[in-house]
Backbone as numpy.savetxt, mean C-alpha at the origin, in Angstrom:
# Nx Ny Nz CAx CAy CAz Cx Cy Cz
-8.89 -4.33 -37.60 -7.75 -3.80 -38.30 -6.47 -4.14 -37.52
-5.65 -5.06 -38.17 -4.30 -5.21 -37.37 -3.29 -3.89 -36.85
-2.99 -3.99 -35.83 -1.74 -2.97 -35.47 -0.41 -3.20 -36.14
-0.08 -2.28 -36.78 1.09 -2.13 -37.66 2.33 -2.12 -36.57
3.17 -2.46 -36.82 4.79 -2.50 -35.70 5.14 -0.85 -35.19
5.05 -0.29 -36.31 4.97 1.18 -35.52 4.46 1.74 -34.47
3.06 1.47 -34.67 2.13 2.01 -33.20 2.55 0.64 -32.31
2.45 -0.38 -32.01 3.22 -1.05 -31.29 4.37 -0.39 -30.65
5.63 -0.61 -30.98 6.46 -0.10 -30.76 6.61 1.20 -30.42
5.51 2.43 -30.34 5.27 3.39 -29.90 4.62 3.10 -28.48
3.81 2.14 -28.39 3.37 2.08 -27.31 4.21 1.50 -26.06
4.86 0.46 -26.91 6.10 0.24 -25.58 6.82 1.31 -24.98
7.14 2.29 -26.45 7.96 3.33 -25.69 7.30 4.15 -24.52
6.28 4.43 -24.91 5.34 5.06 -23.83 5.55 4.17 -22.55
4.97 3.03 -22.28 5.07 2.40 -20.95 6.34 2.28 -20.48
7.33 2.67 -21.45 8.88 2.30 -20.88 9.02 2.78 -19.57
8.56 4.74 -19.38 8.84 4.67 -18.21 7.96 4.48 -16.92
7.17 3.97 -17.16 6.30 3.34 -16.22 6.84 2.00 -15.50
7.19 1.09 -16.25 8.17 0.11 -16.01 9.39 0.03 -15.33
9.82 1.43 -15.23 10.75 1.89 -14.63 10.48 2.23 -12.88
9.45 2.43 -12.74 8.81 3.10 -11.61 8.59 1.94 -10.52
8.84 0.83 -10.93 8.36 -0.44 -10.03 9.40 -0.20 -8.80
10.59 0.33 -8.88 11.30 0.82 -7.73 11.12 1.99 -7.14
10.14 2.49 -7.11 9.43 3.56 -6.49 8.43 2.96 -5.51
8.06 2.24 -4.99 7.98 1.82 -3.85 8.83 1.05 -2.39
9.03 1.62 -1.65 10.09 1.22 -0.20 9.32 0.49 0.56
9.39 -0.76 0.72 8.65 -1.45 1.65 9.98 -2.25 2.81
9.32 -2.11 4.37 10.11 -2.16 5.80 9.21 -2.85 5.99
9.72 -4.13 6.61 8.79 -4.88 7.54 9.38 -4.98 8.62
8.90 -4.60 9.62 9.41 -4.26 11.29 8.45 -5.66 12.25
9.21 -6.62 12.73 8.47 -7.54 13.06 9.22 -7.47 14.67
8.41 -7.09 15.92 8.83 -6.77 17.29 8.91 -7.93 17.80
9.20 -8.22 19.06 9.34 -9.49 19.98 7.77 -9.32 20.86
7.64 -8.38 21.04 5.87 -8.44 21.75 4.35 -8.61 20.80
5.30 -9.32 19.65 4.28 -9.83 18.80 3.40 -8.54 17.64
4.22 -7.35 17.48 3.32 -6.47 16.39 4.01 -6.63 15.46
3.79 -6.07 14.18 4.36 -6.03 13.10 3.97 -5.19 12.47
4.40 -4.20 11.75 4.76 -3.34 10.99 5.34 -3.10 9.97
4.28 -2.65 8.62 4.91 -2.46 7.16 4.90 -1.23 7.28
5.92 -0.61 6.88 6.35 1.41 6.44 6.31 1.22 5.04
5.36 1.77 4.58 5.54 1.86 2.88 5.73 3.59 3.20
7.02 3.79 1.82 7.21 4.86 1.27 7.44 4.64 -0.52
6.85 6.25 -0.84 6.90 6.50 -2.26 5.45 5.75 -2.77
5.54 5.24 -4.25 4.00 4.78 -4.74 3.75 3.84 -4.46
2.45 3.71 -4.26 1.68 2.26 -4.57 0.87 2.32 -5.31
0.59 1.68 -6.13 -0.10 2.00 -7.54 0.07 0.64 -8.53
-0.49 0.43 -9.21 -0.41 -0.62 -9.78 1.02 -1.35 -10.70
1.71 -0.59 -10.96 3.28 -1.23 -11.44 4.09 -1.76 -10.20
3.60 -0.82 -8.50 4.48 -1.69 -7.44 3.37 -2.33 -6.60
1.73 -2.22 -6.76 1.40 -3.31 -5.52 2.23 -4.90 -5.55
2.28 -5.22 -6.41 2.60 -6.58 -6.45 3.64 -6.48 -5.36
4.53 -6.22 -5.16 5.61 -5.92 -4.16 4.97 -6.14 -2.75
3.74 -6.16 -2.21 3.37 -6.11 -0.80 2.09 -7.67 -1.23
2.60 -8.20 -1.96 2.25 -9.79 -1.66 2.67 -10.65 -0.93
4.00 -10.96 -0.87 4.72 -11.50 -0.39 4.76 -11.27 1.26
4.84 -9.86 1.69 4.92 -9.60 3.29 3.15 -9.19 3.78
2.36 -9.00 2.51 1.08 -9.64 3.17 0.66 -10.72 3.92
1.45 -11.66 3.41 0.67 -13.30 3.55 1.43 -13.63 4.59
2.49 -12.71 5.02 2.96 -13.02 6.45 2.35 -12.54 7.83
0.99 -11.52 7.69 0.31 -11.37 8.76 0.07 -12.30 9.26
-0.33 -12.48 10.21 -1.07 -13.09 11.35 0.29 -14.66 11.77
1.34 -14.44 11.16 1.99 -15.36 10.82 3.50 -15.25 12.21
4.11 -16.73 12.53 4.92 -16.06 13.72 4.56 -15.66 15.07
3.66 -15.80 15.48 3.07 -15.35 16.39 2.48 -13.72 16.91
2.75 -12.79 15.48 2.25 -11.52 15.49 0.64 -11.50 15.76
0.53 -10.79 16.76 -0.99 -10.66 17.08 -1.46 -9.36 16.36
-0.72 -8.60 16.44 -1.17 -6.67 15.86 -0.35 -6.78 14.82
-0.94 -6.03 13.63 -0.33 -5.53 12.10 -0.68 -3.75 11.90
0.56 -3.36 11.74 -0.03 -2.31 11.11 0.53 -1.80 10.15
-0.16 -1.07 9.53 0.23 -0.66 7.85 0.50 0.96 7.66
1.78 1.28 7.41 1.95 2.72 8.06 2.23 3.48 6.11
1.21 4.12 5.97 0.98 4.68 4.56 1.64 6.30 5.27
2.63 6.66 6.25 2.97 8.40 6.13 3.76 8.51 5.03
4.81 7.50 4.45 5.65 8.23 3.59 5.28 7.18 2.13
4.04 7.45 1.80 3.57 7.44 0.35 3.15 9.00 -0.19
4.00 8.87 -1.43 3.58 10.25 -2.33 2.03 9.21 -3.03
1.80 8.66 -3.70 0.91 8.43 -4.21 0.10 6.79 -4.03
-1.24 6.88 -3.91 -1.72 5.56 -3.99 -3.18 5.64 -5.03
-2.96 4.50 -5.58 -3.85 4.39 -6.38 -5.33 2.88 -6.33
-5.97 2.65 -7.35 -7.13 1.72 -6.61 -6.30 0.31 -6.76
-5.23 0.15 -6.97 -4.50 -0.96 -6.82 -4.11 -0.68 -5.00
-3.37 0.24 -5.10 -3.04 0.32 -3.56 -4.06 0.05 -2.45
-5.11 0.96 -2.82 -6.33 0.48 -2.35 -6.69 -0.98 -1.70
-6.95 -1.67 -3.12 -6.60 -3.14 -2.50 -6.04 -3.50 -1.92
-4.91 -3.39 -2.04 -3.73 -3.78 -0.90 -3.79 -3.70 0.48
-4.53 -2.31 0.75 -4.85 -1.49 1.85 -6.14 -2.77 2.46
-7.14 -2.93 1.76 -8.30 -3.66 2.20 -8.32 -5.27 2.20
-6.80 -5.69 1.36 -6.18 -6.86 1.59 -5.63 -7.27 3.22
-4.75 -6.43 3.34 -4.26 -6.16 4.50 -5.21 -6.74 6.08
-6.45 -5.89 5.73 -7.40 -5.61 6.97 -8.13 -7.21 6.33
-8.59 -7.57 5.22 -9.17 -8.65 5.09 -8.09 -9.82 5.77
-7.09 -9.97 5.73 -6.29 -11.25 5.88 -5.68 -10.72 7.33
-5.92 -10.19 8.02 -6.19 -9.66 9.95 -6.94 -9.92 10.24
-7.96 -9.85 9.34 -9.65 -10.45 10.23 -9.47 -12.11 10.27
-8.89 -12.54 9.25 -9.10 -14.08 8.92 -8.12 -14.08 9.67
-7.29 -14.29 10.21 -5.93 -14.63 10.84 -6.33 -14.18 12.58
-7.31 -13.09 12.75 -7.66 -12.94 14.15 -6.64 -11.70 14.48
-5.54 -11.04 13.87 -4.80 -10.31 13.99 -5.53 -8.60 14.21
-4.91 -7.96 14.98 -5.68 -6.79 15.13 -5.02 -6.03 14.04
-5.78 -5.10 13.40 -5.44 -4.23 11.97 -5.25 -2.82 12.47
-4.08 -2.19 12.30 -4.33 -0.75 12.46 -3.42 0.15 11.66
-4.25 1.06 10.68 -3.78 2.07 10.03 -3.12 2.97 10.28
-1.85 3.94 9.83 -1.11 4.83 10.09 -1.43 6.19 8.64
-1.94 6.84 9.01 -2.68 7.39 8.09 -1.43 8.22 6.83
-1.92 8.06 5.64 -1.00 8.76 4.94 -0.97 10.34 4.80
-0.30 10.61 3.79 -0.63 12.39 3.85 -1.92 12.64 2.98
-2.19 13.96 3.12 -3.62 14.28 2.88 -4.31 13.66 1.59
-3.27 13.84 0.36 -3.79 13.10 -0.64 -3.75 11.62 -0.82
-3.11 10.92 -0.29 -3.38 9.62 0.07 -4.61 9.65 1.12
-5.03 10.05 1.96 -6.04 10.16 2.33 -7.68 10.46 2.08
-7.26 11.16 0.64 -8.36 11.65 -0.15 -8.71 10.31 -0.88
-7.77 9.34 -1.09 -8.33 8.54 -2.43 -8.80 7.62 -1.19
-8.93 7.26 0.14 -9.22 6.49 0.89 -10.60 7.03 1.00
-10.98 8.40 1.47 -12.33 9.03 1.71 -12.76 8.75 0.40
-12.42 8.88 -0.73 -13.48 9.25 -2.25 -13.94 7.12 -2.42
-13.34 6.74 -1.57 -13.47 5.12 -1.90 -14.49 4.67 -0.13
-14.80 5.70 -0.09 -15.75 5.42 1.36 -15.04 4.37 2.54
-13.63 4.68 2.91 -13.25 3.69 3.41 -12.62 4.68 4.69
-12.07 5.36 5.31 -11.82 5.46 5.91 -12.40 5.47 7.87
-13.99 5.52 7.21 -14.54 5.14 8.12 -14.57 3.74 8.67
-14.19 3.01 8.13 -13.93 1.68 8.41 -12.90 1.13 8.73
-11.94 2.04 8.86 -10.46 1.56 8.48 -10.18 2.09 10.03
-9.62 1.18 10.88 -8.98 1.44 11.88 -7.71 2.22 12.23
-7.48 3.94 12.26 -7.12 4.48 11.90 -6.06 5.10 13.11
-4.45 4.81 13.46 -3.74 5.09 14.64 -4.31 6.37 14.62
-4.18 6.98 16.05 -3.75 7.91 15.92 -2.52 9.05 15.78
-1.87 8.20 15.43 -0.64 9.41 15.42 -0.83 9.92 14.03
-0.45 11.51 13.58 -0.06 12.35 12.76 0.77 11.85 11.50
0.47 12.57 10.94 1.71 12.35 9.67 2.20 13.74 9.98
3.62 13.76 9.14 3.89 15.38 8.56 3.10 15.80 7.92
2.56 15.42 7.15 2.08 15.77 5.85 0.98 16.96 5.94
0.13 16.60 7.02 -1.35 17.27 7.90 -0.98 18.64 8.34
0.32 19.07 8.73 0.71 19.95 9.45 0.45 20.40 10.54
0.86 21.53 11.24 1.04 21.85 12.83 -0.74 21.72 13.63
């Protein structure tokens, strides 16, 4: 049964503001002189902004950075797109020889990492977030 222009056009409206949200992710790339590097993501990652951490992915191991790390404290939300991103990250450190290390997000970003059996694997700083509390 063909879709009539109405429900169409209903449905765009719906995704409108989703489309909107692609600037809801803050990405910092902090690249040191003793060779680490550092992405600060703040706000979402989720599938309307992973695409956004392609580009400063493929710059690991790149420059002479030996250490990467991926600092998830100031994400409100990640989703199984982010995910990827997250296991992109650590995949293209291994291939590059780069050491991988996680900056853990707040608790619910942390939950979708445990419910995806990954945090045990995930090389995890230790420093705190706010988020964890005192």
């Amino acid at each position: 049964m063909p879709v009539r222009f109405t429900e169409r056009d209903n449905a765009r409206r719906r995704q409108a503001p989703r489309l909107k949200r692609l600037a809801n992710l803050g990405v910092l790339d902090i690249a040191c002189d003793d060779g680490q590097r550092t992405l600060v993501l703040t706000g979402e990652l989720d599938l309307a902004s992973g695409w956004m951490l392609d580009c400063p992915l493929r710059q690991i191991g790149t420059e002479g950075s030996r250490t990467f790390t991926l600092d998830l404290s100031g994400l409100t939300c990640i989703d199984s797109t982010g995910v990827r991103a997250v296991l992109a990250a650590r995949g293209l450190c291994a291939a590059r020889r780069c050491e991988f290390t996680l900056i853990p997000g707040p608790a619910h970003v942390q939950r979708v990492l445990e419910l995806c059996g990954l945090t045990a694997d995930l090389l995890l700083s230790g420093r705190e977030t706010g988020a964890r509390g005192p």
